[in-house]
N, C-alpha and C positions, 0 to 999 in steps of 0.2 A: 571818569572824566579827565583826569590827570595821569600821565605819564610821567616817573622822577627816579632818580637817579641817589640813592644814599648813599655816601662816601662814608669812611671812618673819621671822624672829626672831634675833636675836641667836646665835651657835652654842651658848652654855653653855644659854640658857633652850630650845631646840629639845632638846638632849640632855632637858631635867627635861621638854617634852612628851611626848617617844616613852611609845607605849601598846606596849607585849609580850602575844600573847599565849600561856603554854605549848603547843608542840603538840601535849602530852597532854590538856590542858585546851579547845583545837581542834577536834581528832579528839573528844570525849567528847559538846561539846554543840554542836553542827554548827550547831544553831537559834536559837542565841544570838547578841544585836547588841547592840553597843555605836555611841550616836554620841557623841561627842566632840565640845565646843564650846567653843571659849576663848572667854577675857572679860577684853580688855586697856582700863586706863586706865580702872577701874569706879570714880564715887563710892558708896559700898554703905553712908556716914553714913546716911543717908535724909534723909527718907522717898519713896519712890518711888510716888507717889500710885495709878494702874495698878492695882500691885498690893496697895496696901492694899486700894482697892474689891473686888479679886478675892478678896481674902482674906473679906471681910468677903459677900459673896454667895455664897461659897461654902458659908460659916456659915448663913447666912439658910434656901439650901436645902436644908437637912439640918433644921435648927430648923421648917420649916415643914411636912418629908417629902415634897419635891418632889424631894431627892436621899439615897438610900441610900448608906452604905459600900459598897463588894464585901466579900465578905466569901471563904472560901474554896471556895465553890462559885463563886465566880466562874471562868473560862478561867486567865483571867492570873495571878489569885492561887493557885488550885490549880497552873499551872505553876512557880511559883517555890518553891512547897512541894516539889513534887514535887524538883527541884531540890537544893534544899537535903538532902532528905532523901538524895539518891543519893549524897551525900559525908560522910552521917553526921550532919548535925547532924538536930536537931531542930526544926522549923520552928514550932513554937506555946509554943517557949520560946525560940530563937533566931529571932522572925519577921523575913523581908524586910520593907524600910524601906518602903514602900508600904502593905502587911498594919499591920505597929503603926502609922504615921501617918493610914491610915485608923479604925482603931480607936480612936485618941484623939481625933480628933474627931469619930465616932458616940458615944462614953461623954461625953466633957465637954462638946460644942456649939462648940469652940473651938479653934483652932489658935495655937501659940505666937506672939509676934511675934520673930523673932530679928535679924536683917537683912535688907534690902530684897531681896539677890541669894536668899540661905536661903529667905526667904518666897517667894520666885520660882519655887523650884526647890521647894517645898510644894506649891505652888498645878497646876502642870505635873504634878505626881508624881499628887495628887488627881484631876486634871480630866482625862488620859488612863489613868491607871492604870501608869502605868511609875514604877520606881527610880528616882529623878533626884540626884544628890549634887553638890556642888561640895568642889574643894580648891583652899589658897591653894596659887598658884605658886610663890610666893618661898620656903617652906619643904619645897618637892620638890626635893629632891639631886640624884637620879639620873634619875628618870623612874616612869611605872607599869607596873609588870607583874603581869598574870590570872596566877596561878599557883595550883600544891599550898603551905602554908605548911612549913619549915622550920624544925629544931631551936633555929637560934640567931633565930629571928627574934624581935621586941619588937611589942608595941603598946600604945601609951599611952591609953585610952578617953576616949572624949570623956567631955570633964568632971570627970573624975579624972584630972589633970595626974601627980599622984604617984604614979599606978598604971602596974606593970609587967604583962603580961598574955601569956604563950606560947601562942600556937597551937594547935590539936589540929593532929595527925598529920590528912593528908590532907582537911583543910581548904582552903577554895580563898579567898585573900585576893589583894586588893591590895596591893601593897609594891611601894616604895622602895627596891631596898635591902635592907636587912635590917629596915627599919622596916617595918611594917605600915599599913596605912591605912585599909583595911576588914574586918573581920572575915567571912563565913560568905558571901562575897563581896558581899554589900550589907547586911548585919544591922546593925554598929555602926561608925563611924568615928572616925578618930583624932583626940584632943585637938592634937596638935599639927600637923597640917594644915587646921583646921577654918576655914572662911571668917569673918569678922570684920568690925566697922563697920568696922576698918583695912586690909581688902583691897583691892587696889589691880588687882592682875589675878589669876584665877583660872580653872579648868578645868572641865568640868563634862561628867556621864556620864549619859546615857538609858540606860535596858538594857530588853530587850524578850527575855525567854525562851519565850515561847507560839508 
């Protein structure tokens, strides 16, 4: 199910790479691929000239109608609905990050600027249609693991540092641990692993459900 990448690393920062994945959660979606791609020794200050212009052409052809969102009749996006919907959530209130990041920039014209590595990982997510996320290294304990989410599990929402957030029962997260790091397995990510003008090396995940 997973596709990864082992670099020669240090043994503690190998332990915080390993990807898990359940093998309920295996067995369930057999067609699912994760690749996995580290990003050691990043300046992620900016600006990363690339992908501003990507950014900014990307804008252009949506603004001119030479390029559409998908929307959910598309293959990919209807797979990730479907998806989501087969562990309960609801996918057009909890949409995959592909689905909302497509929609905010068919509604506004505009994609956020967040960080070079972020805008990186927008532009890629936009321009193939895959989930693409990054999380900082240095604040992965354990490692990740595809799972069902857990009673005592936590997730901190990005953005709301101060917010405590449990689970649903039979929800499929990312976690650390007992920490959570993605919600409805790609819908929202955690404030406190989130990549930063201060990230220095970080992880980063394709997903491909269709």
């Amino acid at each position: 199910m997973t596709d990864a990448v082992t670099p020669q690393l240090a043994p503690r920062a190998e332990r915080r790479l390993c990807l898990s994945i359940a093998p309920e959660i295996a067995a369930r979606y057999p067609d699912c691929r994760t690749a996995v791609i580290l990003a050691l020794g990043v300046d992620n200050s900016g600006p990363w000239t690339e992908t501003d212009a990507e950014l900014s052409a990307l804008e252009a052809e949506v603004a001119d109608g030479h390029r559409h969102m998908p929307d959910e009749g598309h293959p990919a996006i209807a797979a990730w609905h479907s998806l989501l919907r087969s562990f309960g959530t609801n996918p057009r209130r909890m949409r995959p990050s592909v689905d909302a990041l497509g929609r905010r920039l068919a509604k506004s014209g505009r994609l956020p600027r967040i960080s070079p590595l972020v805008d990186t990982c927008n532009v890629i997510s936009l321009r193939y249609t895959l989930p693409t996320g990054g999380y900082d290294l240095e604040h992965v304990r354990h490692g990740f693991a595809l799972r069902y989410a857990r009673p005592d599990d936590v997730h901190i929402p990005l953005g709301q540092p101060e917010e405590r957030e449990t689970p649903l029962p039979g929800e499929v997260v990312y976690a650390d641990g007992q920490q959570v790091l993605t919600r409805h397995w790609n819908h929202r990510d955690a404030d406190n692993t989130k990549v930063t003008h201060t990230t220095v090396d970080a992880v980063l995940f394709l997903e491909d459900c269709a």
